[in-house]
Backbone as a chain_set.jsonl record, in Angstrom:
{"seq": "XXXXXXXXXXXXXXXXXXXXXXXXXXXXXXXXXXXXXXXXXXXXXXXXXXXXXXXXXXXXXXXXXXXXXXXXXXXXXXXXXXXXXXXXXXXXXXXXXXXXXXXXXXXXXX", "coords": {"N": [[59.062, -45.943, 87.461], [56.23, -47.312, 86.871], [53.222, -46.209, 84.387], [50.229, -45.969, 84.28], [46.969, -46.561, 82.443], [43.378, -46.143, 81.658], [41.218, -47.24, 79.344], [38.81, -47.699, 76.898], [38.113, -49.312, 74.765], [40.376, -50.946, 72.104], [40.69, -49.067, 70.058], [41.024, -46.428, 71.607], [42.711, -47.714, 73.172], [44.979, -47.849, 71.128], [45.402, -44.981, 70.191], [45.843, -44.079, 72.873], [48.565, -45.458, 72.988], [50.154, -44.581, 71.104], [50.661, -41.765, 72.309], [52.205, -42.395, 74.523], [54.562, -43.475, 73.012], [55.264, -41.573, 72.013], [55.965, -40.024, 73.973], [58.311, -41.264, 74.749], [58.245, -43.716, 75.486], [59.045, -47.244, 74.918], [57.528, -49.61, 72.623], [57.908, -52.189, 73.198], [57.548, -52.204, 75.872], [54.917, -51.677, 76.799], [52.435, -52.772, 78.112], [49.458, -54.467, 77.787], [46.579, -55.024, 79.247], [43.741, -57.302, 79.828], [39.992, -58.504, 80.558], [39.474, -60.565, 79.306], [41.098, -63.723, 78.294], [41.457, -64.023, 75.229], [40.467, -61.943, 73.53], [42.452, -60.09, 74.695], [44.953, -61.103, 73.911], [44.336, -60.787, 70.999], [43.779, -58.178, 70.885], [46.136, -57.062, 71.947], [48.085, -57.479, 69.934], [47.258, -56.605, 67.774], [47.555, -54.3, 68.078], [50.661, -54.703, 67.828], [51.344, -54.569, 70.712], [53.133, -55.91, 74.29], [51.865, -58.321, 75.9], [51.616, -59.597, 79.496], [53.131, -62.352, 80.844], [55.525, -65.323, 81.613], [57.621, -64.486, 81.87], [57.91, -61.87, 82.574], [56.124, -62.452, 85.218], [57.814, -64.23, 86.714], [59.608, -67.617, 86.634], [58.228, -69.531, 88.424], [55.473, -68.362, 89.314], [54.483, -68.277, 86.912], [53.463, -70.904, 86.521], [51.845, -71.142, 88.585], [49.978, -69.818, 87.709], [49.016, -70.602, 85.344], [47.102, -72.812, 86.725], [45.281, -71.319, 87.948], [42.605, -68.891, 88.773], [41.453, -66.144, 86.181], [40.569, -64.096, 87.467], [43.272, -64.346, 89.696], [45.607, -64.707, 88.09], [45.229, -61.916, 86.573], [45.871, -60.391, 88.605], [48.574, -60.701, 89.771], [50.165, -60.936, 87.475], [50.033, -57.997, 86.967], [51.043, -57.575, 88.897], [53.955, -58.27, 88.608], [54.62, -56.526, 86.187], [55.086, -54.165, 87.521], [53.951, -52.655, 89.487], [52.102, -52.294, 92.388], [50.02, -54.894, 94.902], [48.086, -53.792, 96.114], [47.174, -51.305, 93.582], [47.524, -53.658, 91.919], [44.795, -55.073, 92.447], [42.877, -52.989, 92.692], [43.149, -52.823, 89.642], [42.341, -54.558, 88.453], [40.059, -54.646, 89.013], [38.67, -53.052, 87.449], [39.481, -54.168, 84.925], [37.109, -56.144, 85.28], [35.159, -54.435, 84.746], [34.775, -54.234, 81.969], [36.778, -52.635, 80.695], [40.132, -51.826, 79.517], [43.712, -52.16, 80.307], [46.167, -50.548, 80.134], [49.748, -50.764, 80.965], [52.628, -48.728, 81.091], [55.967, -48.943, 81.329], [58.976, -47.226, 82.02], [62.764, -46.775, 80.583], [64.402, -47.33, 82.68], [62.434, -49.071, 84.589], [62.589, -51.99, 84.093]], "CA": [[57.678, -46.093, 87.895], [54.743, -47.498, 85.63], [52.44, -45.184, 84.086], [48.844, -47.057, 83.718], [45.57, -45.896, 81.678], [42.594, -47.489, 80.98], [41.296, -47.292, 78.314], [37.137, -48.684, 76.741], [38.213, -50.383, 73.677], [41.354, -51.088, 71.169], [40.553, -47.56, 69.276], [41.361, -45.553, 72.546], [44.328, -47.931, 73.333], [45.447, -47.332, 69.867], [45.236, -43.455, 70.832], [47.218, -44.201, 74.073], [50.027, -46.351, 72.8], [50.746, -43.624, 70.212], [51.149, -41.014, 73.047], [53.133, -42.925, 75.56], [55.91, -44.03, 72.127], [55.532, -40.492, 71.519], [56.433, -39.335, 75.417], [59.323, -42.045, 75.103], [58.423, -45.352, 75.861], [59.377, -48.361, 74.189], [56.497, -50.72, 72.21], [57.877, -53.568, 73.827], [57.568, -52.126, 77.608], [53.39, -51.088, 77.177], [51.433, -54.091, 77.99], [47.955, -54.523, 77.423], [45.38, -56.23, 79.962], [41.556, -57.508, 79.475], [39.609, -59.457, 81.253], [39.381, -62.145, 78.59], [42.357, -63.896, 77.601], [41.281, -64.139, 73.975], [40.624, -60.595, 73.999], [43.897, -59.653, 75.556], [45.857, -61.246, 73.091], [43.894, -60.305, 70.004], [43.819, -56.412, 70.739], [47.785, -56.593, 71.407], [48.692, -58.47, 68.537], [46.541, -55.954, 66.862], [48.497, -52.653, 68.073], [51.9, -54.994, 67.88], [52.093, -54.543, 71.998], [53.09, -56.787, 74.58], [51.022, -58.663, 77.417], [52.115, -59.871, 80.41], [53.137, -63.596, 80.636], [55.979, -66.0, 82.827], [59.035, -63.721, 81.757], [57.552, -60.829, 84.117], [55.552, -62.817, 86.869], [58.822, -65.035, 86.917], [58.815, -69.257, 86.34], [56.946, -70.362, 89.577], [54.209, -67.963, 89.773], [53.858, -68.189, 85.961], [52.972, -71.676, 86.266], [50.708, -71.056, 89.248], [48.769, -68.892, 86.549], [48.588, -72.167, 84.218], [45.934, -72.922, 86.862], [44.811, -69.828, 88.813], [41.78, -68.649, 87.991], [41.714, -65.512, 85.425], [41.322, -62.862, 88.474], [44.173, -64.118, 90.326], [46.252, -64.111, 87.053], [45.771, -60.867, 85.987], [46.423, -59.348, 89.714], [50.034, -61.469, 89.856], [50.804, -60.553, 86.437], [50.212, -56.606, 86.857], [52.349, -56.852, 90.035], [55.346, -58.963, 87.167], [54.956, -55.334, 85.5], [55.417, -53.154, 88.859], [52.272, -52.03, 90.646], [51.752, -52.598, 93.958], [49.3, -55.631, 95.73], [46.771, -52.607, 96.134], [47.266, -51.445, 92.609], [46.639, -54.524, 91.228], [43.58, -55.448, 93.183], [42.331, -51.638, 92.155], [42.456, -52.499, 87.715], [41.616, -56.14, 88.413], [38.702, -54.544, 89.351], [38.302, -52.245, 86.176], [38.86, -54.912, 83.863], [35.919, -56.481, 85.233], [33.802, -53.863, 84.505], [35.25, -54.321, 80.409], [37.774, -51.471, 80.574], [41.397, -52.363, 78.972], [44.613, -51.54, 81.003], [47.596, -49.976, 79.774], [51.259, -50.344, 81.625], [54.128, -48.594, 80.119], [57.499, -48.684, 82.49], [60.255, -46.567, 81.37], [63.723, -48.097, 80.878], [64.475, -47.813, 84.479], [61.384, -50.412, 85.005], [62.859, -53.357, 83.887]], "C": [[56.793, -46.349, 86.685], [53.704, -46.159, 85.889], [51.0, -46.548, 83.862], [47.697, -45.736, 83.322], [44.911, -46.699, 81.091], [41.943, -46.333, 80.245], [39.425, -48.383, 78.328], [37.252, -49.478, 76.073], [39.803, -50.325, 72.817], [41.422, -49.783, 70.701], [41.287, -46.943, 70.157], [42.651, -46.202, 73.092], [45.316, -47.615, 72.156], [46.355, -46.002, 70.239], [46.553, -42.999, 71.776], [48.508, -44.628, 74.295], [50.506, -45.249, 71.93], [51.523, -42.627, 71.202], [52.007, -41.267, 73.639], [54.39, -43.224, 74.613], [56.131, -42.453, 72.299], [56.636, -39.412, 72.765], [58.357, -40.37, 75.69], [59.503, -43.042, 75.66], [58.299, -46.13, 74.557], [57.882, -49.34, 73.933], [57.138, -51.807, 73.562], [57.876, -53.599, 75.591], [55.969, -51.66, 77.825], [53.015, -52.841, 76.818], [50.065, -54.128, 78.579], [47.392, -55.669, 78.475], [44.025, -55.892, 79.68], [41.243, -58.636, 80.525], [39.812, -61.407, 81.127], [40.655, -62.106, 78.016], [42.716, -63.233, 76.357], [41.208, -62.841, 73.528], [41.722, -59.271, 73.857], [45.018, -59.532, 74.14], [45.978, -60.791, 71.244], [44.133, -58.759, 69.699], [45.703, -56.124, 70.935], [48.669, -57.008, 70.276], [48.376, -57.26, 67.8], [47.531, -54.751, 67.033], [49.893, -53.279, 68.288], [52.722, -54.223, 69.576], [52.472, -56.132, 72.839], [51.929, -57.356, 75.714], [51.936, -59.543, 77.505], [52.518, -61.16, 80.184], [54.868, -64.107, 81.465], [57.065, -65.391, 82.6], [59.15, -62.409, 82.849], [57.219, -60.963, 84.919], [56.521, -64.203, 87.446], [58.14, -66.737, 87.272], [57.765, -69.561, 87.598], [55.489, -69.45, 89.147], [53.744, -67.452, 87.826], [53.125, -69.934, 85.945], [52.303, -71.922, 87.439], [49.631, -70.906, 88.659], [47.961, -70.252, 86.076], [47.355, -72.214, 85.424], [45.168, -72.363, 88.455], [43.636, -69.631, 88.148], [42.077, -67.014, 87.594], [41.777, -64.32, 86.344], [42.911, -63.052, 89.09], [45.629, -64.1, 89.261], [46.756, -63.047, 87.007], [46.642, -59.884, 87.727], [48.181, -60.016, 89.755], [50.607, -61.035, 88.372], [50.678, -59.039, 85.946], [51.333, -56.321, 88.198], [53.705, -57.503, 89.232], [55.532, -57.585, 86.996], [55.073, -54.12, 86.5], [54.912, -52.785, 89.484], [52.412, -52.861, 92.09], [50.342, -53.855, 94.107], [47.943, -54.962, 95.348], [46.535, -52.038, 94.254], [46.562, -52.382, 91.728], [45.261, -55.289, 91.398], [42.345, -54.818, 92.379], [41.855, -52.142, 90.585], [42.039, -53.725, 87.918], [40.218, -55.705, 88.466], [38.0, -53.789, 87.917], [38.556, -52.857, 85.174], [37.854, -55.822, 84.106], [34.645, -55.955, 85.17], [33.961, -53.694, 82.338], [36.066, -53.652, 79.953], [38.87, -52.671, 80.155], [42.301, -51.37, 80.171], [46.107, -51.373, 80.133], [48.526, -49.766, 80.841], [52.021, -50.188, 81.006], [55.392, -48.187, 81.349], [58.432, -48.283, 81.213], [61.474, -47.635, 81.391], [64.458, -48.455, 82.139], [63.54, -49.072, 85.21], [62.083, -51.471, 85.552], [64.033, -53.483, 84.613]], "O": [[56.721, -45.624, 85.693], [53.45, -45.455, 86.866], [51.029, -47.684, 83.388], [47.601, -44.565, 83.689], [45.238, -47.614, 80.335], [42.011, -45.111, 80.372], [38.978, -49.216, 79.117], [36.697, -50.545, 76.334], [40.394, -49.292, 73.133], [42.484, -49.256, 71.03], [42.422, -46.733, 69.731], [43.59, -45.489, 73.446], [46.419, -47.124, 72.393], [47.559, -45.949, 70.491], [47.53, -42.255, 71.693], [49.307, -44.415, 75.207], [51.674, -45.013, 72.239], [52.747, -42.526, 71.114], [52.939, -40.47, 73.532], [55.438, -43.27, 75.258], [57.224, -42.098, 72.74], [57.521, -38.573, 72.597], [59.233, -40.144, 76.525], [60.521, -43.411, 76.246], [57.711, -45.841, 73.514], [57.225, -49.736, 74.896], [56.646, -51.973, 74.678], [58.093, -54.543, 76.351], [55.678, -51.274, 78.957], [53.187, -53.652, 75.908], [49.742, -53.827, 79.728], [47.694, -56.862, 78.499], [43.401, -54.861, 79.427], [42.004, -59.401, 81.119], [40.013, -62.447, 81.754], [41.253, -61.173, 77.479], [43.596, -62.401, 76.136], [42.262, -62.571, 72.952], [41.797, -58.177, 73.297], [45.593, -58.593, 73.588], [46.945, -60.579, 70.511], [44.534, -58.244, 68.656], [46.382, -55.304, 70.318], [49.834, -56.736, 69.983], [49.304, -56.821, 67.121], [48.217, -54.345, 66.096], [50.596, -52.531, 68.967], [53.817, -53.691, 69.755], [52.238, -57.229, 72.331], [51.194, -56.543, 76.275], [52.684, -60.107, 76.706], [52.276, -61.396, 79.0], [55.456, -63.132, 81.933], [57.883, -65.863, 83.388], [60.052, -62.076, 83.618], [57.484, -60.166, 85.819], [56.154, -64.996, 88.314], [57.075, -67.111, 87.763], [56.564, -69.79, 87.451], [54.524, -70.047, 88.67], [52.947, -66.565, 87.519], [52.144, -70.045, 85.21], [52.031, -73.12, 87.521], [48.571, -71.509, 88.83], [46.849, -70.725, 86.313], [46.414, -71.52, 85.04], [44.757, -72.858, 89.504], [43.5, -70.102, 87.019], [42.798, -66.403, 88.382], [42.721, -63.536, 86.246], [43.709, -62.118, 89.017], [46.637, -63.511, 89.653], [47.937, -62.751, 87.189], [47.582, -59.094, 87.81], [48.946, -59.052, 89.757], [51.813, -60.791, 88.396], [51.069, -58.716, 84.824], [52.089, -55.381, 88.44], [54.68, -56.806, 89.513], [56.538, -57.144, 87.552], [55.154, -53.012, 85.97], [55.536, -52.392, 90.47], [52.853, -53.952, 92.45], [49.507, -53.642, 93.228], [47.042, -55.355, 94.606], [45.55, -52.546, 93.718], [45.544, -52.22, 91.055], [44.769, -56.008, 90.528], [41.402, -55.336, 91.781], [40.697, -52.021, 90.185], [40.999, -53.91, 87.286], [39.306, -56.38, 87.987], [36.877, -54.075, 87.503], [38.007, -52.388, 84.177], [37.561, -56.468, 83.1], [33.537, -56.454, 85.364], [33.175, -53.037, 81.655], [36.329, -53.832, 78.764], [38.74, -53.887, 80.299], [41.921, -50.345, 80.737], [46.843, -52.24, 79.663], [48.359, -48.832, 81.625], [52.436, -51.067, 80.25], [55.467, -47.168, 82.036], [58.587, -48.711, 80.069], [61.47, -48.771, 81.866], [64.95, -49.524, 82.503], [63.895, -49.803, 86.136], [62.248, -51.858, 86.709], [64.604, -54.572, 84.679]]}, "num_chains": 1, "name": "protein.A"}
């Protein structure tokens, strides 16, 4: 089962990625969502996590994304990482208020 936590800025994901390695998850299974791409990719680069992309929301519905607009993205690429329909509807909604999302799946996840 995914664990999720949001999170206001990079600092507090920082914070949260420490805990979750610390509880026994793997860097390369916590992935980082934002609203904004640019954003997205900047703040996980920055704490060396991953985000989402066509290896977890599998080939077709990664190249739906290519031209989806950025809500229906991120909701299709938090259900790639395990959440539920409802779920992803739910943080879609909290990264549009500027919040960051944290998913870390154990190694059972994948």
């Amino acid at each position: 089962m995914a664990k999720v936590i949001t999170v206001e800025n990079g600092l507090q994901a920082r914070e949260e990625i420490n805990k979750l390695v610390t509880q026994g998850y793997d860097k390369e299974h916590i992935y980082l969502f934002a609203h904004s791409d640019d954003r997205e990719k900047d703040i996980a680069e920055a704490l060396d996590i991953e985000t989402a992309g066509m290896s977890d929301t599998g080939f077709f519905k990664g190249m739906k994304n290519l031209v989806a607009k950025r809500g229906d993205e991120l909701r299709s690429e938090f259900q790639g990482v395990g959440l539920s329909q409802q779920e992803a509807d739910e943080y879609e909604k909290v990264l549009d208020e500027g919040r960051l999302v944290l998913v870390a799946q154990d190694a059972t996840d994948k």
